[in-house]
C-alpha positions in Angstrom: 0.0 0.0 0.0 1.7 3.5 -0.8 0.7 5.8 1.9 -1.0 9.2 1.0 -2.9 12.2 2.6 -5.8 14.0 1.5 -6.4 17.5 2.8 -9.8 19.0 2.5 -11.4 21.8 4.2 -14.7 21.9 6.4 -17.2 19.2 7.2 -16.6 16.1 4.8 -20.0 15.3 5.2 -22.0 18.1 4.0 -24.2 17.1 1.0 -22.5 18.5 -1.6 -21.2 17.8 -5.1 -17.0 18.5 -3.8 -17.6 16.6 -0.7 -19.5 13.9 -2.5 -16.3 13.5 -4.4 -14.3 13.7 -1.9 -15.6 10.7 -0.1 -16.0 8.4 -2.6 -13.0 8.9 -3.2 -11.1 8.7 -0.2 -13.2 5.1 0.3 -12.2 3.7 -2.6 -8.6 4.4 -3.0 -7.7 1.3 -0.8 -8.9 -0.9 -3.8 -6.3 0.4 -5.6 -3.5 -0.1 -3.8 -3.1 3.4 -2.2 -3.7 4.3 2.3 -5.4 7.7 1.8 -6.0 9.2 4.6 -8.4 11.9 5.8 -6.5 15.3 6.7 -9.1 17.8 8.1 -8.3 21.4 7.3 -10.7 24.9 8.9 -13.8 25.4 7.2 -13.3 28.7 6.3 -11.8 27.7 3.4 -11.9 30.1 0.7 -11.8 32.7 2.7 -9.7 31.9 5.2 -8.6 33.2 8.2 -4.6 34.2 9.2 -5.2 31.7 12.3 -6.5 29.5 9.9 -4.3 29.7 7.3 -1.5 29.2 10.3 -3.1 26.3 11.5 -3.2 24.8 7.8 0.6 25.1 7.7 1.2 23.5 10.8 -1.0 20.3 9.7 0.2 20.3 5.9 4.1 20.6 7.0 3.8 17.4 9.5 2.8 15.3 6.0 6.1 13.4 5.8 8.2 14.2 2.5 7.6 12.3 0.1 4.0 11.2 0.8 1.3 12.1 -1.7 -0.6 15.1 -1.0 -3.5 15.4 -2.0 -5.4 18.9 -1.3 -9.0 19.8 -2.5 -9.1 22.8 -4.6 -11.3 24.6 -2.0 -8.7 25.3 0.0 -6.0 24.9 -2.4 -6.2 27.5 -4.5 -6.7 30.1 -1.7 -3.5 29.2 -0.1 -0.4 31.6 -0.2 2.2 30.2 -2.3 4.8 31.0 0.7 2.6 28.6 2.6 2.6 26.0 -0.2 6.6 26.5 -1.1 7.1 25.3 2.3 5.5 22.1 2.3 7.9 19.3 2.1 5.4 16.7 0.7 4.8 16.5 -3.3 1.2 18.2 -4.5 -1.7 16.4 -6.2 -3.7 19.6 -6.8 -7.7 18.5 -7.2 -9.6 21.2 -9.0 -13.6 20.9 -8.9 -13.8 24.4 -10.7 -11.4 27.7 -10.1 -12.4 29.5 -7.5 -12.7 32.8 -9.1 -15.5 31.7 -11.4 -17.7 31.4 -8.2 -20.9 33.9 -9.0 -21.4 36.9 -6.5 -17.5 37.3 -6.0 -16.6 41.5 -5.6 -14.2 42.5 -8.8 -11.6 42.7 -6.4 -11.6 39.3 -4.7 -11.9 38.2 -8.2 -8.8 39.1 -9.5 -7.1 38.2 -6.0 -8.2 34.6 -5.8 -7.4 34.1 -10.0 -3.7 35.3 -9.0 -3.1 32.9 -6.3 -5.5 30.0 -7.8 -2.4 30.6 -10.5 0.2 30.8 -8.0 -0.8 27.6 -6.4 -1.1 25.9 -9.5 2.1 26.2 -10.7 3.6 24.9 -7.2 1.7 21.7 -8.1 3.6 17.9 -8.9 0.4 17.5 -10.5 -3.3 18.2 -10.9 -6.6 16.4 -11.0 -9.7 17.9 -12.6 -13.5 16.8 -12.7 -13.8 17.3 -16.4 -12.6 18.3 -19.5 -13.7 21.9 -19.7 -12.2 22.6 -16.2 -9.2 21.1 -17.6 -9.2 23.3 -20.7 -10.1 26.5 -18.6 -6.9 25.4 -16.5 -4.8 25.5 -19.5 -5.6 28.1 -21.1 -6.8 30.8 -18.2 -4.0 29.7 -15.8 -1.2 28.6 -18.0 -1.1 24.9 -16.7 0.7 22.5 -18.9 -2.0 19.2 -20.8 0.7 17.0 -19.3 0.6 18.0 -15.9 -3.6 17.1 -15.6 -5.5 14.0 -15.2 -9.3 14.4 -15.6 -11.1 11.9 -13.3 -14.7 12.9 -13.9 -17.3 12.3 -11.1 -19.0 8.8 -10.6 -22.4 7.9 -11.0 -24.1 5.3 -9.2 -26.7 3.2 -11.0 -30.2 3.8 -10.3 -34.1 3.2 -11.1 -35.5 4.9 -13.6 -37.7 7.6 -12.9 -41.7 6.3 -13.2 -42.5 10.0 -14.7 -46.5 11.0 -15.9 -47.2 13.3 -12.6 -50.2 15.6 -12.5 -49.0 18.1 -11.5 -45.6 18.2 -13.6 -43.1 17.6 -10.8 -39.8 19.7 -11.4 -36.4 19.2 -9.3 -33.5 21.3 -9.1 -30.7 20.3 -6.8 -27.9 22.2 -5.5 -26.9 24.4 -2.4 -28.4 27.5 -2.6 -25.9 29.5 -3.5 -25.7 32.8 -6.3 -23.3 30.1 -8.9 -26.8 28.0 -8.7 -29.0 31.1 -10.7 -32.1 29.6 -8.7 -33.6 33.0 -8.4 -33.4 33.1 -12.3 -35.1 30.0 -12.6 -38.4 31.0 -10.4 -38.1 34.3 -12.8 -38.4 31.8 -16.1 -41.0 30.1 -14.1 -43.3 32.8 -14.2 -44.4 32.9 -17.4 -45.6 29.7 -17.6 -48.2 30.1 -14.8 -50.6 28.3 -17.4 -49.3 25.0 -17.4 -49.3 22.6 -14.4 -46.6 22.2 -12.4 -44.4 22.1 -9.2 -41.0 23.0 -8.4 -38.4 21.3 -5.4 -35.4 22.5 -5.0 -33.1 20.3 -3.0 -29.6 21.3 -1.5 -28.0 23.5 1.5 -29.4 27.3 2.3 -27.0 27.9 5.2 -24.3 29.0 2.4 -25.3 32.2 1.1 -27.9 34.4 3.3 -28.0 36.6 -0.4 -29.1 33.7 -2.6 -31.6 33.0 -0.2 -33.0 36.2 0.4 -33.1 36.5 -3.8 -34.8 33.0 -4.4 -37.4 34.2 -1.8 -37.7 37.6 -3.0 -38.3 35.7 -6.8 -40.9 33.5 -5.4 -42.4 36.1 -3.8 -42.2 38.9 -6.7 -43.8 35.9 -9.4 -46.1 34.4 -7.0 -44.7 31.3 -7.2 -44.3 30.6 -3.3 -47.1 28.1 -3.6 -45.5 26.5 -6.5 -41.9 26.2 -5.2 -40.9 24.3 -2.6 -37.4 24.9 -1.0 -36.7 21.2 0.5 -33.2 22.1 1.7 -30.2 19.7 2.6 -31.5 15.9 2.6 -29.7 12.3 3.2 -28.9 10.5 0.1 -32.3 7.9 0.6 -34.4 11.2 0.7 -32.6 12.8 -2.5 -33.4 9.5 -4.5 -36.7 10.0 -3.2 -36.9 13.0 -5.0 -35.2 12.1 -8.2 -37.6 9.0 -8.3 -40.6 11.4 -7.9 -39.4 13.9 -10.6 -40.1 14.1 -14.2 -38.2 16.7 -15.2 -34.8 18.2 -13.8 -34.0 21.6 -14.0 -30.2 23.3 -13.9 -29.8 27.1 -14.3 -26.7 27.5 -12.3 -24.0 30.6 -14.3 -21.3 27.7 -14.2 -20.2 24.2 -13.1 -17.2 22.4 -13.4 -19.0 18.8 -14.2 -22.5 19.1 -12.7 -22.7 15.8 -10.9 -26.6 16.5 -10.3 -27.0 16.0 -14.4 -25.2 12.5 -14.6 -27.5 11.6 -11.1 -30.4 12.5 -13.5 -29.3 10.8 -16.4 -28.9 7.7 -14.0 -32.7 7.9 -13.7 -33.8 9.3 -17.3 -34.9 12.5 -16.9 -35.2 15.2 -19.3 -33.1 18.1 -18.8 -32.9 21.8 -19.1 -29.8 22.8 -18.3 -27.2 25.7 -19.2 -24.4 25.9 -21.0 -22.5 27.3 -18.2 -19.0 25.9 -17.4 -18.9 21.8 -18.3 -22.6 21.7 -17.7 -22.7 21.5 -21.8 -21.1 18.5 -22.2 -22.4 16.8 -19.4 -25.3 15.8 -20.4 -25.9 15.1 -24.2 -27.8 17.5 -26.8 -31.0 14.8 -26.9 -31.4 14.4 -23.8 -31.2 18.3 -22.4 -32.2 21.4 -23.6 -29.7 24.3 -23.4 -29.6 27.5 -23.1 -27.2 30.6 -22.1 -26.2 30.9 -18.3 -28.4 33.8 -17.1 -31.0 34.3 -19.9 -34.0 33.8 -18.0 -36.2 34.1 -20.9 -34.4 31.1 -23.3 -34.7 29.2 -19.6 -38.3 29.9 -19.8 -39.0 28.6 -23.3 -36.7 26.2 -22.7 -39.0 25.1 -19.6 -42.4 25.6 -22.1 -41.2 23.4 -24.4 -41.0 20.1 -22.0 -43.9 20.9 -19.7 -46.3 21.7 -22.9 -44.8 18.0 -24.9 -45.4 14.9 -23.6 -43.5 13.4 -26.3 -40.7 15.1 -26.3 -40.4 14.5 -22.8 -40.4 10.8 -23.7 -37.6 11.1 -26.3 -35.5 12.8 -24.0 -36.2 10.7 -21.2 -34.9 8.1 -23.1 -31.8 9.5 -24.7 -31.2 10.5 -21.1 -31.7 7.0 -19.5 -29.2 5.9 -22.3 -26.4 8.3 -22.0 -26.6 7.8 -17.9 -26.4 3.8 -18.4 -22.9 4.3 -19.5 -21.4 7.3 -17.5 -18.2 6.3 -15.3 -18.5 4.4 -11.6 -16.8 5.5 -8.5 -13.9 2.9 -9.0 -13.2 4.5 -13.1 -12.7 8.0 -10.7 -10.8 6.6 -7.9 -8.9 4.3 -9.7 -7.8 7.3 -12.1 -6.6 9.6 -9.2 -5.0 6.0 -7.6 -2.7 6.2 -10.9 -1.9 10.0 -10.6 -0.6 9.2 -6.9 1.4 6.0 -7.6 3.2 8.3 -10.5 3.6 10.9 -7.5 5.2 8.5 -5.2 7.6 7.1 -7.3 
């Protein structure tokens, strides 16, 4: 077994795509000939603290050198590359997304996070992305090298498919609520199509952002919609089946994502999407079996949305091309065992 370390930031268990990741991962890599263990780092990660970042040093620096060292891009990419140049261990950089493409960010905190994302980088043995697109962002926004990147794309788990043919038209978005998720846009496209029967749940965190929250409930309440939309919050993983099971059409209008985990877990089931193009979210998920439209065009959401509520058919061919494409996405051991090769290479 070659020994390795896995740094990430925060509670390992929140409900979220990066976590979700995260712990698959770490629970697999045994299977392939690699001891990963969990290294906890603050949760204040990306914006961290100087105590924080001081306690992050002290715990990264007692990884022994020449152990793999893995460290999640949430914290990575916000660390100080005086911090990182001290580290004696060699760096497995993974990168979900760069952190400067999160929506909401002030201009200035923009540009300071995409100068030390690139800093960090560059400090990197190597670097692990979720997808192709945050791959090709990588190398040509931040200069990283094709050679130095392994994309190990989220798994999927097989699933049911979904039973569909609701009355009302049940609708499921899922995602913390956060400004990068747009859900305030979505209620807007929404709106419009009062006329047709429906109802919407959004699933996922609201402790993360008290502005995305306060806009999704100002939207619902501007539109009228609060009787339509439900806001389910964070659920367990039998609950968020639950939900995909009961669905019968799935709905993504987040400004970017680096893979978009929650379209594969639809695909698993077969349901029609309308998604952006936002980030990887375009090639996620296949042109027959999603509609897409421009990140933040509430109005091309909307018709988007018309167009699968008001045609039952081609909610069926969708459906299908969906249930298709998710029949043949990539396990948890393709991703594990892909990231189990990066840190063999690491080791030596």
């Amino acid at each position: 077994m070659i020994p390795a370390a896995f740094a990430i930031p925060g509670d390992i268990d929140l409900p979220t795509g990066g976590y979700t990741y995260d712990r698959r991962v770490l629970a697999l890599l045994p299977s392939f000939g690699v001891a990963a263990r969990h290294v906890a780092l603050p949760g204040s990660f990306p914006e961290p603290t100087p105590g924080d970042l001081a306690v992050t040093a002290g715990i990264l620096s007692a990884v022994a050198p020449g152990e793999p060292l893995i460290i999640d891009g949430l914290a990575y990419g916000a660390m100080p590359a005086d911090l990182i140049k001290d580290l004696r261990a060699p760096i497995i950089a993974l990168v979900h997304h760069p952190l400067c493409l999160e929506a909401g960010l002030a201009e200035p905190r923009r540009r300071q996070l995409y100068a030390s994302e690139k800093a960090a980088l560059a400090l990197a043995r190597r670097i692990v992305t979720v997808s192709r697109a945050t791959a090709e962002t990588l190398a040509s926004d931040f200069g990283v090298p094709a050679s130095q990147m392994t994309v190990a794309e989220p798994g999927t788990d097989r699933a049911d498919r979904a039973a569909g043919g609701n009355r009302p038209l049940r609708l499921l978005a899922v995602g913390s609520v956060v400004p990068r998720k747009a859900y305030d846009i979505l209620v807007c496209a929404l709106a419009p199509l009062k006329d047709h029967d429906w109802r919407l749940s959004i699933v996922g965190a609201t402790d993360r952002s008290t502005e995305a929250l306060a806009a999704l409930h100002a939207a619902m309440r501007d539109t009228g919609l609060a009787d339509r939309v439900t806001i389910a919050g964070p659920v367990n993983q039998d609950a968020l089946a639950e939900h995909y099971a009961a669905a019968d059409a799935f709905l993504m209008p987040s400004l970017y994502e680096g893979y978009g985990m929650v379209l594969a877990e639809a695909m698993a089931r077969g349901l029609p999407i309308v998604c952006t193009t936002g980030g990887a979210a375009a090639d996620t998920a296949p042109d027959d079996a999603a509609i897409k439209v421009p990140p933040g065009d509430a109005g091309a959401l909307s018709a988007a949305i018309g167009r699968v509520l008001s045609d039952a058919s081609l909610r069926r061919s969708m459906s299908d091309a969906s249930w298709a494409a998710g029949q043949k996405l990539p396990g948890w051991g393709d991703t594990a065992g892909k990231i189990a090769a990066v840190i063999k290479e690491v080791a030596g």
